[in-house]
C-alpha positions in Angstrom: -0.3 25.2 26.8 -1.0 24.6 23.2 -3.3 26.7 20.6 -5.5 25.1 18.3 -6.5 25.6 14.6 -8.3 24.0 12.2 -6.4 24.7 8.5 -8.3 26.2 6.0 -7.9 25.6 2.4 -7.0 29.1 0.7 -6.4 29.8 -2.5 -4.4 32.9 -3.4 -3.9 33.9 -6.9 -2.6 37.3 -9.0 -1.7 37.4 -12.8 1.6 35.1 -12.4 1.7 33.7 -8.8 -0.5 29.9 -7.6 -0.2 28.9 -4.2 -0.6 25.5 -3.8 -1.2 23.8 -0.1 -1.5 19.9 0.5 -3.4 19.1 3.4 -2.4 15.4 4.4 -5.0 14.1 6.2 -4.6 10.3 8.2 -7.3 10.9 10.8 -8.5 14.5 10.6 -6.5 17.9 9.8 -6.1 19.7 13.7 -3.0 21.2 14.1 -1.5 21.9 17.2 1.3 24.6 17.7 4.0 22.8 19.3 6.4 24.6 22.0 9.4 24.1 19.6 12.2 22.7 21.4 15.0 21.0 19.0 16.1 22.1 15.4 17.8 19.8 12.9 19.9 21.4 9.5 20.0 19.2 6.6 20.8 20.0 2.9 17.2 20.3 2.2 15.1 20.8 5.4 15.3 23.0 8.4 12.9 21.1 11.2 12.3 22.1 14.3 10.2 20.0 17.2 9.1 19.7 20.0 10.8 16.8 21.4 14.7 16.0 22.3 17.4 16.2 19.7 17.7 12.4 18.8 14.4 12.2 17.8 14.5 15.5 15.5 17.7 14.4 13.7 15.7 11.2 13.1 13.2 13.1 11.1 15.7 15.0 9.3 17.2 11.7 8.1 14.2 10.6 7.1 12.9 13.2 5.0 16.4 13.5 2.9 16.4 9.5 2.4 12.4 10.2 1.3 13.4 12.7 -0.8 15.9 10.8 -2.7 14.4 7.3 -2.6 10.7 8.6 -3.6 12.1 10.4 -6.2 14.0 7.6 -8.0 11.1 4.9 -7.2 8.8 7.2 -8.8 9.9 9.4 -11.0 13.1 7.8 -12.1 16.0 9.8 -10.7 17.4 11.6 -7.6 17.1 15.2 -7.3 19.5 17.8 -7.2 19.3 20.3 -4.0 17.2 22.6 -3.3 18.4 26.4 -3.5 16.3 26.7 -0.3 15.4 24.7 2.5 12.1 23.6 3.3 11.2 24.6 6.8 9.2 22.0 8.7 7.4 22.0 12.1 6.9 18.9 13.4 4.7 18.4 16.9 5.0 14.7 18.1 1.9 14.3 20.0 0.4 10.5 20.5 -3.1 11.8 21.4 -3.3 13.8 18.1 -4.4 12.5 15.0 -1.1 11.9 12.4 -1.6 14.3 9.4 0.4 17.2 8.3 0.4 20.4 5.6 2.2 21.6 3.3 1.9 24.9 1.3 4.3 26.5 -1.9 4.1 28.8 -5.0 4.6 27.7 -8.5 5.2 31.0 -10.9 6.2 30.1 -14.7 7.6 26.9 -13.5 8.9 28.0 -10.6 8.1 26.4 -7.0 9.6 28.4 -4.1 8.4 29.6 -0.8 8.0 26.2 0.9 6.2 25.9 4.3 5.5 22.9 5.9 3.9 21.1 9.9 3.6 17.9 10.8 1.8 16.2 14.0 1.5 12.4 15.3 2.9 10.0 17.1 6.7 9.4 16.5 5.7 6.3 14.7 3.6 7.5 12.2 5.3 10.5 11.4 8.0 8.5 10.3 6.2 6.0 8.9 3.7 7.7 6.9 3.6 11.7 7.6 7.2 12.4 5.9 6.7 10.7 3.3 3.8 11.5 2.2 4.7 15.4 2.5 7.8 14.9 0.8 6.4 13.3 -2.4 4.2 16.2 -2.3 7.6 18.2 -2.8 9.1 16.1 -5.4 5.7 16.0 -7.2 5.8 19.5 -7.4 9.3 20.2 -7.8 9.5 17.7 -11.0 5.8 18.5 -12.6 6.6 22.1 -12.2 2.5 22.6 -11.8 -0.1 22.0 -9.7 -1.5 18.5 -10.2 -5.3 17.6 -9.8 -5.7 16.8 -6.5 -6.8 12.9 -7.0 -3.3 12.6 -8.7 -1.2 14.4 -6.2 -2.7 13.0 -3.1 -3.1 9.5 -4.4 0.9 9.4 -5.2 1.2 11.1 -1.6 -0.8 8.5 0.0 0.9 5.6 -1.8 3.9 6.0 0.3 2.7 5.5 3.4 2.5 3.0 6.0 0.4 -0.2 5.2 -2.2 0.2 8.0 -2.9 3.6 7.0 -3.4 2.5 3.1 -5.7 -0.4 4.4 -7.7 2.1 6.4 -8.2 4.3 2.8 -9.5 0.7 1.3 -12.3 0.6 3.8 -13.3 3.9 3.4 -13.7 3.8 -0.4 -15.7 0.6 -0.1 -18.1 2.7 2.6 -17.9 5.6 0.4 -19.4 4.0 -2.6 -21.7 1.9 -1.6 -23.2 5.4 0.5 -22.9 7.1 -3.0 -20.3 9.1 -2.0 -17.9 7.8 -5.0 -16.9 10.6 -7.7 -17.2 10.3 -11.1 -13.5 10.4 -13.1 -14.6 12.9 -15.5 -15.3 15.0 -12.7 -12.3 13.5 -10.4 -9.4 14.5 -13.0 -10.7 18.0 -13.4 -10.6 18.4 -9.7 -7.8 21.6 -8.7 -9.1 22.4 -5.7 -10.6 20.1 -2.5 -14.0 19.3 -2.5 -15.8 19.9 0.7 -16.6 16.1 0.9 -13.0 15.7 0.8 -11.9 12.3 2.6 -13.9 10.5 -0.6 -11.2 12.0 -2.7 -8.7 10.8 -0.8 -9.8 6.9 -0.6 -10.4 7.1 -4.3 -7.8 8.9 -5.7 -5.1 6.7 -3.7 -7.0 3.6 -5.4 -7.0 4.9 -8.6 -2.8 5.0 -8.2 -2.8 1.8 -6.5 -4.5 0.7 -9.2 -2.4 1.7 -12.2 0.8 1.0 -9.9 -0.8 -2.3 -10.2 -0.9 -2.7 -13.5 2.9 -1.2 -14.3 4.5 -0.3 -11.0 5.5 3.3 -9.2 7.7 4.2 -12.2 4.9 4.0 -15.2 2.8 6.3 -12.9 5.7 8.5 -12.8 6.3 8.6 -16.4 2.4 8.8 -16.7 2.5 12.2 -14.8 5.3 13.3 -17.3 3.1 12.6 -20.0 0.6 14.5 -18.6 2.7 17.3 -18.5 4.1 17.0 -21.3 0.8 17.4 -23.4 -0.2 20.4 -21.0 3.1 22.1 -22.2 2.3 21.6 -25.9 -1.5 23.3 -25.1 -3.7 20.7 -24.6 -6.5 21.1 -22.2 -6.2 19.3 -19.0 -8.7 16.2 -19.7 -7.5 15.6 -22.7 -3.8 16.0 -21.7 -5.0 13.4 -19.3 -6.8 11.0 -21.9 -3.6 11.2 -24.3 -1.6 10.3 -21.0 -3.8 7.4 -20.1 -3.8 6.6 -23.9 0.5 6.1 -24.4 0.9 4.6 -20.3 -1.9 2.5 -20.0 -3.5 1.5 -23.2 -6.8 3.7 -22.6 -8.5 7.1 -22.9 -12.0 6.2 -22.0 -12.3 7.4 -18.8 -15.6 5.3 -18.6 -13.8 2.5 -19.4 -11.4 3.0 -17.0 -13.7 3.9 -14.1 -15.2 0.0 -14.9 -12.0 -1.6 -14.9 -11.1 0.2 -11.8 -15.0 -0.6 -10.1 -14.5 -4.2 -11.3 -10.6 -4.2 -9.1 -12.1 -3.0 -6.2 -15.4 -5.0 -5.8 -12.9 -7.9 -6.4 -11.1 -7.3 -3.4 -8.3 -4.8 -4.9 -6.6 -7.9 -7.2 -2.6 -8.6 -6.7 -2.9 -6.6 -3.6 -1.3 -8.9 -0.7 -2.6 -9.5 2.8 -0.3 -7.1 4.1 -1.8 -4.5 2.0 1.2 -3.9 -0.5 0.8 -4.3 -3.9 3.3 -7.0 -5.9 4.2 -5.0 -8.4 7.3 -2.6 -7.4 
């Protein structure tokens, strides 16, 4: 028999100590506890599953080639190791909806006591649950700080599998033409989830699939960087943002670019290709 929970967005905080958790949501965020059955030890992942062996190996594969792939599309250059492995639970279930969690601390540039689950079909865990969980890793293991949501789940989302970004496309158009769209001064100041959260979702993956569009994975990689870079030195966070935008993409208006981006979508998400992938790399 299997429990259910819904997962709740907590914030814990003292003096020195931010816990940061990522909900990934592809359909809806239920988790079910799997009877865990098979266990797979790689250099950076313990996961354990439901399912036979084979399949659990599989995942461990794929979450060490995610982790070093994502990291060099994105950000440049592999990683090394972890000091600790990231424990993962992983409940392959093809009635549940595909979506997944993950939860960490950051303390003076710290990250360390990793936690993550995983549900879905076999398919879509693979094709779009473990990567998007581990780019929320290398995200935070590089940045070495929470990013605003709309940044770190619109990277997250950009990894995964076409049908599932084609299915964020047709909820931003239904979210703003309901007036459910978020302003981007209000967007990059966002820390925390919203409780209308799947508009933040659909907008802040096309807001990355936008700038990937104009310069690729890479230049939104360095344009996180930047953004951290400015934090370091003191600046506040919008205009550590505006700076960023200002020496990646030519702009710190956010106005501006909230137009440029309105204009992309309401012509049909430009240099996007039928298969949903855009043709820059």
């Amino acid at each position: 028999m299997y429990k259910s929970r819904f997962i709740q967005i907590i914030k814990m905080k003292n003096k020195n100590i931010k816990k940061s958790i990522t909900l990934s949501i592809i359909i809806f965020i239920l988790v079910i506890s799997p009877v865990l059955a098979a266990r797979c030890e790689s250099p950076n992942f313990v996961i354990t599953t439901n399912v036979n062996q084979e399949t659990t190996n599989k995942f461990c594969a794929k979450a060490e080639a995610d982790r070093k792939q994502l990291a060099i599309d994105y950000y440049g250059g592999e990683m090394p190791n972890w000091g600790t492995k990231i424990p993962i639970e992983i409940n392959v279930n093809k009635r549940l909806g595909a979506g997944g969690a993950t939860s960490f601390y950051f303390d003076h540039g710290e990250v360390f006591g990793w936690r993550g689950t995983m549900q879905g079909s076999e398919q879509r865990i693979l094709d779009s649950v473990i990567p998007h969980e581990i780019m929320h890793t290398i995200s935070a293991s590089i940045l070495r700080q929470p990013l605003p949501r709309w940044a770190d789940e619109g990277i997250s989302t950009s990894t995964e599998d076409i049908s599932e970004k084609q299915r964020h496309r047709k909820m931003l158009i239904e979210f703003l033409q309901s007036r459910r769209g978020i302003p981007f001064n209000l967007m990059f100041e966002m820390k925390e989830y919203p409780k209308d959260i799947m508009p933040l979702y659909a907008q802040g993956y096309s807001l990355t699939e936008f700038l990937m569009d104009l310069g690729g994975k890479r230049k939104f990689g360095d344009f996180l960087n930047t953004w951290k870079k400015y934090k370091e030195e003191g600046k506040s966070n919008m205009e550590a943002w505006k700076r960023a935008l200002k020496d990646n993409y030519g702009t710190s208006d956010l106005g501006k670019l909230q137009n440029e981006w309105l204009k992309w979508v309401a012509g049909g998400f430009q240099n996007i290709c039928t298969e949903g992938e855009t043709k820059t790399s």
